[in-house]
C-alpha positions as CSV (number, residue, x, y, z in Angstrom):
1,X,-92.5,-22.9,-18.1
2,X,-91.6,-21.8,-14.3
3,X,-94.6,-23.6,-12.1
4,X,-94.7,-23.4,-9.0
5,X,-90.6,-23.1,-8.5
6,X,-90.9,-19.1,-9.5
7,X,-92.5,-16.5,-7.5
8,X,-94.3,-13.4,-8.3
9,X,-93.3,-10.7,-5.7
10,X,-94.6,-7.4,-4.9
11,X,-92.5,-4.9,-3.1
12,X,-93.5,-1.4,-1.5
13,X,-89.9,-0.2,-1.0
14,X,-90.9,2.8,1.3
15,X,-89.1,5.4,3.2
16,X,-90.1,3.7,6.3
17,X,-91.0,0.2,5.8
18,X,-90.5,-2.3,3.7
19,X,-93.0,-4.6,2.5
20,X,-93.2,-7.9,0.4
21,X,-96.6,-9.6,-1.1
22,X,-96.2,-12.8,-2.8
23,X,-99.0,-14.2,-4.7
24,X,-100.8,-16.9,-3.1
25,X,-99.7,-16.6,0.1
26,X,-100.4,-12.3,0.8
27,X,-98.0,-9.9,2.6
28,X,-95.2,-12.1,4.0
29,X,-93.3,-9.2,5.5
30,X,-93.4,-5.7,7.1
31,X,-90.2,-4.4,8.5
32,X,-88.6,-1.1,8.7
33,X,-86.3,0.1,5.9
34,X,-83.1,0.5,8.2
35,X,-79.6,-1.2,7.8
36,X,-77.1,-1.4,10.7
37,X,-73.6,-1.8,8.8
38,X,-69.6,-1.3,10.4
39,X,-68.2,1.7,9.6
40,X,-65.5,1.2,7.0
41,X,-65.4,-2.5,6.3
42,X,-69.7,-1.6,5.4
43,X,-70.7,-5.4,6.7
44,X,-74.1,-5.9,7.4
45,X,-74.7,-6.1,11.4
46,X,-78.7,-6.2,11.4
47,X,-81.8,-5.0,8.9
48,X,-85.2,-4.5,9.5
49,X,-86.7,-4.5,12.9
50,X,-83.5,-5.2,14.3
51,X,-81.6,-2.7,13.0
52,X,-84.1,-0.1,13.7
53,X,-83.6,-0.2,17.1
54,X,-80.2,0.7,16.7
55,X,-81.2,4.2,14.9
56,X,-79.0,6.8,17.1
57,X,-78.1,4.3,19.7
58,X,-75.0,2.5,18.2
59,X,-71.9,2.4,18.8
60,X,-68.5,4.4,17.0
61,X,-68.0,1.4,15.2
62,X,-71.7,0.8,13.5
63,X,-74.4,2.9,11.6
64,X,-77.3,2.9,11.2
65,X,-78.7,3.7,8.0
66,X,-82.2,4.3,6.3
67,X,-81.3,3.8,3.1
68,X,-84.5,5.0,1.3
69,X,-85.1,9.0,1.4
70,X,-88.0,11.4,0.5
71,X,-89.2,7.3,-1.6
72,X,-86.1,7.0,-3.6
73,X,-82.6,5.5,-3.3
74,X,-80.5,7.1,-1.4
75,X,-77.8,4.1,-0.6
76,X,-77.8,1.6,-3.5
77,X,-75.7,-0.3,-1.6
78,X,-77.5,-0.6,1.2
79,X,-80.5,-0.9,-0.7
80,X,-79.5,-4.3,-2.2
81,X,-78.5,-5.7,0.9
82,X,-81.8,-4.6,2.3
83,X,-83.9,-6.6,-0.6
84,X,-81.8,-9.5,-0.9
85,X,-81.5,-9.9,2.8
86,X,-85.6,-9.5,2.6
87,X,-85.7,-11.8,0.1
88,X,-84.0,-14.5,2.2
89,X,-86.5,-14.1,4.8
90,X,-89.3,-15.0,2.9
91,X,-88.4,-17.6,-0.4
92,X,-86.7,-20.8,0.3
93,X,-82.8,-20.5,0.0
94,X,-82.6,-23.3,-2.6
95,X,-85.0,-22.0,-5.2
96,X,-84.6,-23.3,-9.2
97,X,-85.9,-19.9,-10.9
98,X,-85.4,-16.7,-9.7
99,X,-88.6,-14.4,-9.1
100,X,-90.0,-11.3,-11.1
101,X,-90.4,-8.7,-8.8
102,X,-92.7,-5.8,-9.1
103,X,-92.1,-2.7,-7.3
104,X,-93.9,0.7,-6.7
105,X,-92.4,3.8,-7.3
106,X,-93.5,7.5,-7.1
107,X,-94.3,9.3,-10.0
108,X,-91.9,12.1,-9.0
109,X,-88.3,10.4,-9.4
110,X,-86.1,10.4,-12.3
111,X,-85.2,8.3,-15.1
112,X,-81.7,7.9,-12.7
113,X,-83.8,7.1,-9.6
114,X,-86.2,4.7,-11.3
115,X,-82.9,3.3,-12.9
116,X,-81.7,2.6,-9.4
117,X,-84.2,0.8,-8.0
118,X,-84.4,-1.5,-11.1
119,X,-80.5,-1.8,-10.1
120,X,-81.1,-2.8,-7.1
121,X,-83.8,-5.2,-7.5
122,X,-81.6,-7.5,-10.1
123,X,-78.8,-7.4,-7.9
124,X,-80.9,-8.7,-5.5
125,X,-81.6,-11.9,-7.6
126,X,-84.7,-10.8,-9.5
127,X,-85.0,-12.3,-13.2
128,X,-87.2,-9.7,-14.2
129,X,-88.1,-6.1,-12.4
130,X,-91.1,-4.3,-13.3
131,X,-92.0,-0.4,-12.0
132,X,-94.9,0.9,-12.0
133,X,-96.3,4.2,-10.4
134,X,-97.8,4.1,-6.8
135,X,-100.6,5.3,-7.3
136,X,-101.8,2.7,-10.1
137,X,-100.5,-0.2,-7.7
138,X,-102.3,1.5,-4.3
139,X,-105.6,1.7,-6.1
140,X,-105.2,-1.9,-7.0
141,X,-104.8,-2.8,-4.1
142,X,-107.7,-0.5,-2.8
143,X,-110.2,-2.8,-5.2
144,X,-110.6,0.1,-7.5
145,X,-111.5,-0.6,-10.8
146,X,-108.7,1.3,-12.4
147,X,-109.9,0.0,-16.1
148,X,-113.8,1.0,-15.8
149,X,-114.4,4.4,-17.8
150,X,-114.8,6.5,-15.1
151,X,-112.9,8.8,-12.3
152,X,-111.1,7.7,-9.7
153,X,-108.8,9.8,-7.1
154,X,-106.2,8.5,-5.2
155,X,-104.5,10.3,-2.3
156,X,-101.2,7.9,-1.3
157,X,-99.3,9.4,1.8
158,X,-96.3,7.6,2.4
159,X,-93.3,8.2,4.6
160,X,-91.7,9.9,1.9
161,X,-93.7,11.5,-0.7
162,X,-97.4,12.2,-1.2
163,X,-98.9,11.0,-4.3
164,X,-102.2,12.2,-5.9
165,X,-104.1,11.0,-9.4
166,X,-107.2,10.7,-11.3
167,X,-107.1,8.0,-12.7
168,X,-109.2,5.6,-15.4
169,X,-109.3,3.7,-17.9
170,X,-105.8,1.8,-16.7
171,X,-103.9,5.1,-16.8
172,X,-103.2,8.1,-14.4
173,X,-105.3,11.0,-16.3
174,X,-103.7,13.7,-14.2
175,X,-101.0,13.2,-11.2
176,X,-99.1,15.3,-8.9
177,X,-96.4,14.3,-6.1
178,X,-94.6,15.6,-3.4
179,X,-91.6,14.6,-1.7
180,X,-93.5,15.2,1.8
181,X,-94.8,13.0,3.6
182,X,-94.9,11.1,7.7
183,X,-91.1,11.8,7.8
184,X,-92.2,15.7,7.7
185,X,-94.9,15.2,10.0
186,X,-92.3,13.8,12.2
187,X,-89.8,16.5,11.5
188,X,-92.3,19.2,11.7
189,X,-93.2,18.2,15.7
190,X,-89.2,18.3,16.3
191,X,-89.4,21.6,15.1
192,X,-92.0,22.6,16.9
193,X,-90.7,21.1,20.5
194,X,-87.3,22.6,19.8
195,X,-88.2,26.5,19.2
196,X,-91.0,26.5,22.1
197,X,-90.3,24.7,24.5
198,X,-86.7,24.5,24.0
199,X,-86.4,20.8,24.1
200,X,-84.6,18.6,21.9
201,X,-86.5,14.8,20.9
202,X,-85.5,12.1,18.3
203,X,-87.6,10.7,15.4
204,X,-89.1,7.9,17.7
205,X,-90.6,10.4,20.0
206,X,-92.0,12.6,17.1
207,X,-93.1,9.4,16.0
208,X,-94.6,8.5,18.6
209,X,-96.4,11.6,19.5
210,X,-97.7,11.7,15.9
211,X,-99.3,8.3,16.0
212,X,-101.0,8.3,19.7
213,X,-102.3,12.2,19.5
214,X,-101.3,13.9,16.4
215,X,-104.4,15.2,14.1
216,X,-105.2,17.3,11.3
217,X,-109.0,19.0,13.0
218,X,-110.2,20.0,16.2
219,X,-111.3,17.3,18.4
220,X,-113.7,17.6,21.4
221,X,-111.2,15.6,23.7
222,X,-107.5,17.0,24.5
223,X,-105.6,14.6,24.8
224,X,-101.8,14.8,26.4
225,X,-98.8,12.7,26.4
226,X,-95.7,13.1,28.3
227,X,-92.2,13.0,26.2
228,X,-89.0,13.2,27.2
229,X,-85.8,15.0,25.5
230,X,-82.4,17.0,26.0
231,X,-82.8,20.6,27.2
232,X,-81.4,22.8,24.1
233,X,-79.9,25.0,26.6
234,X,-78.5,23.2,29.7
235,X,-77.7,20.1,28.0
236,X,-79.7,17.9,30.7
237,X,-82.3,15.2,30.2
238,X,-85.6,17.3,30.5
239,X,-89.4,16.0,30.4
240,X,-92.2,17.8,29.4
241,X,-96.2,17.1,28.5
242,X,-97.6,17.9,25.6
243,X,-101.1,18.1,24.3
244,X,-103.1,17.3,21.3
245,X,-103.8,20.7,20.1
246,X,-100.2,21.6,20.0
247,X,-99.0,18.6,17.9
248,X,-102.2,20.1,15.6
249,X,-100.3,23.3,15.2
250,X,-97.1,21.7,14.4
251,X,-98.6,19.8,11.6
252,X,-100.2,22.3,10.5
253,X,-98.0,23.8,7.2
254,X,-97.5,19.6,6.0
255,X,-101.1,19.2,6.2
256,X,-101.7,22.3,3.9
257,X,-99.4,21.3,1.4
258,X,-100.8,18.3,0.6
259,X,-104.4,19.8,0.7
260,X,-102.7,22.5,-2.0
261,X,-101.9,19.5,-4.3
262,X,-105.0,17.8,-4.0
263,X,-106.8,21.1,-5.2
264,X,-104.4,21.4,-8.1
265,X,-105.4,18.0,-9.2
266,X,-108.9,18.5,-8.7
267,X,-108.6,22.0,-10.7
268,X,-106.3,19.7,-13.2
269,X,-109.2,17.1,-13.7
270,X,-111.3,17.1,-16.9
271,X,-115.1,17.9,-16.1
272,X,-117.0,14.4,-16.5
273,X,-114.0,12.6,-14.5
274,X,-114.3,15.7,-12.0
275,X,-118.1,14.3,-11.3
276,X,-117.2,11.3,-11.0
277,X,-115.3,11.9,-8.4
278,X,-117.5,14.1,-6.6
279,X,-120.1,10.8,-6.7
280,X,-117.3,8.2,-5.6
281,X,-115.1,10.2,-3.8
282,X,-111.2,10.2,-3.2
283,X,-109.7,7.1,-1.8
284,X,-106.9,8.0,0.8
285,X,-104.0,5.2,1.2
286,X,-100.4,5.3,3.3
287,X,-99.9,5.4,6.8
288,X,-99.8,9.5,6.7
289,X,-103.9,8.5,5.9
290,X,-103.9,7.1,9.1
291,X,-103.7,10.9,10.6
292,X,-106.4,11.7,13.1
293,X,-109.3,13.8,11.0
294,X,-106.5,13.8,8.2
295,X,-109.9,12.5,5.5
296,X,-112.3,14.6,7.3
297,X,-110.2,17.9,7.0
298,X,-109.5,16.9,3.5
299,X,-113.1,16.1,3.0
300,X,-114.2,19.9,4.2
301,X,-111.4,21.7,2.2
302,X,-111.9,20.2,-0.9
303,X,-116.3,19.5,-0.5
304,X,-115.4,15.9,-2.1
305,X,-116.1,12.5,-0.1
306,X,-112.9,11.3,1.3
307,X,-112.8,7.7,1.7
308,X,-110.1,5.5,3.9
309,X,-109.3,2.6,2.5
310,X,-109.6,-0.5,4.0
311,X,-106.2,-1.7,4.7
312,X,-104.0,1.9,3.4
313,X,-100.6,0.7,5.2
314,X,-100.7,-2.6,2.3
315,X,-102.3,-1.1,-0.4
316,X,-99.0,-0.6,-2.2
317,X,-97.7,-3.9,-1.8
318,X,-100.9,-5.7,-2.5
319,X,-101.6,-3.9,-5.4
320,X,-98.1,-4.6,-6.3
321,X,-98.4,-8.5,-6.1
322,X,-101.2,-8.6,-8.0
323,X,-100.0,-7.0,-11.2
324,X,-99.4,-9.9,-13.0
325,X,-103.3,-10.7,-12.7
326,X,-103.8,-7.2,-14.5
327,X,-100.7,-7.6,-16.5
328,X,-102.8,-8.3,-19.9
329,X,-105.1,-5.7,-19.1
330,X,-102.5,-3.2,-18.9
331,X,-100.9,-4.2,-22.1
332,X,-104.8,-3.7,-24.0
333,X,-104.7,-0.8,-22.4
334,X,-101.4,0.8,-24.0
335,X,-102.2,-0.5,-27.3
336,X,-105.0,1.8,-27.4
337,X,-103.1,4.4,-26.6
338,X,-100.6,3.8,-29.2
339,X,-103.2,3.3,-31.7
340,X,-105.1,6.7,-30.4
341,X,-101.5,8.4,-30.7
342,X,-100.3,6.7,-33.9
């Protein structure tokens, strides 16, 4: 009925970025989720990548906003400005049909929060919205065969929240989540700066530090990185160096958190899809994956392969946008259930 004037779109509306698959043409955008807006009249000034560099470097007059927290809404306003202003980017202005838009979600939010984001997708010119748990759309878009009659683990660490399930058959058999994830890591290091050495730093910098030494195990080579911040007690730009093996230790009580959910799951799974994992392993996704010795620590707690997928930053919004090629599979799938349950 639509052709080729309707588009399918996936969305992985994360914490910290924002990305949008649409079939045919693959991942079409990756920007942070961030809106600048005035104060009091709320007009947009700048989203994405442009307002991101505004974060705590505006003016009176202008915020800066991340309008997703801990994976959920936490400015349905700005929310729908975000999407529609994402939309815009990507789909021709002059478009005949509007586009279904499927969008992961954690497992952990409510009925309200899921509600929210369906809100904000319509508003945002969507003719029909369909969520659908992260970690079913990550291991799609890992190449999992989510429908084969066997165990499958997947560990998603977003900016946000930290998702783990066994799944098969087309259904999450167990799942757990966490509202931790890279935003903690990043929180934890300005933590750690502050009460030892005294010396205030912003997200970027904890950002920063994370991504170009931070890790989860020892490593043979030290690595050190110089930083700059606000002395906590004189009030005057300070700079300091710091080394590998201290951002280790202030990463440490994030890290084993999510290694205490993964156990639970494990401890959660039935027996035969237990060996199943133990053969294939558990497939890590997210950029929190992307951790230095994050998979092999894992690997060494829980004495189960740990496997990194391929592309984890996309494996939400690819799995996403191909839904619709799964879509019938999905719907065989619940029938059975309903059958099995009556």
């Amino acid at each position: 009925m639509f052709g080729n004037n309707s588009s399918d779109i996936g969305i992985d509306l994360g914490t910290c970025n924002t990305l949008i698959y649409i079939c045919g043409k693959g991942i079409v955008l990756n920007e942070p989720s961030v809106v600048a807006v005035e104060r009091g009249t709320k007009r947009v000034v700048a989203v994405g990548t442009d307002a991101k560099r505004m974060l705590w470097r505006t003016p009176a007059n202008i915020m800066a906003i991340r309008p997703m927290r801990d994976g959920v809404i936490a400015d349905l306003e700005s929310t729908e400005k975000m999407i529609r202003f994402f939309i815009s980017k990507v789909l021709p202005r002059h478009r005949f049909v509007k586009p279904r838009m499927v969008i992961g979600i954690p497992s952990c939010i409510t009925e309200v929060e899921r509600r929210a984001v369906e809100e904000s997708a319509y508003k945002a010119g969507a003719r029909e919205v369909i969520v659908i748990e992260e970690s079913l759309v990550a291991a799609i878009g890992a190449d999992i065969s989510i429908f084969e009659p066997a165990g499958h683990m997947i560990c998603d660490i977003g900016g946000g929240t930290t998702e783990i399930s066994v799944i098969s058959l087309g259904g999450m058999v167990v799942t757990n989540a966490i509202r931790l994830g890279g935003d903690e890591f990043d929180e934890s290091i300005i933590k750690h700066v502050r009460s030892v050495h005294n010396l205030i730093i912003g997200e970027h910098t904890a950002e920063r530090l994370k991504i170009e030494i931070g890790n989860a195990a020892p490593d043979k080579t030290i690595e050190k990185v110089e930083m700059k911040g606000t002395d906590a007690i004189t009030g005057l730009p300070r700079q300091l160096e710091i080394d590998s093996g201290e951002v280790r230790e202030a990463l440490k009580d994030p890290i084993i958190q999510i290694i205490d959910v993964i156990k639970t799951t494990l401890s959660q799974t039935p027996p035969e899809l237990a060996a199943d994992i133990v053969e294939r392993g558990i497939v890590m996704t997210g950029g929190g994956a992307l951790l230095k010795g994050l998979p092999k620590l894992i690997s060494k707690e829980t004495g189960v392969p740990v496997i990194l997928a391929e592309n984890p930053l996309d494996c939400v919004a690819l799995g996403a946008g191909k839904y619709f090629e799964y879509a019938r599979e999905f719907d065989n799938t619940r029938s059975i259930y309903d059958n099995i349950n009556g």
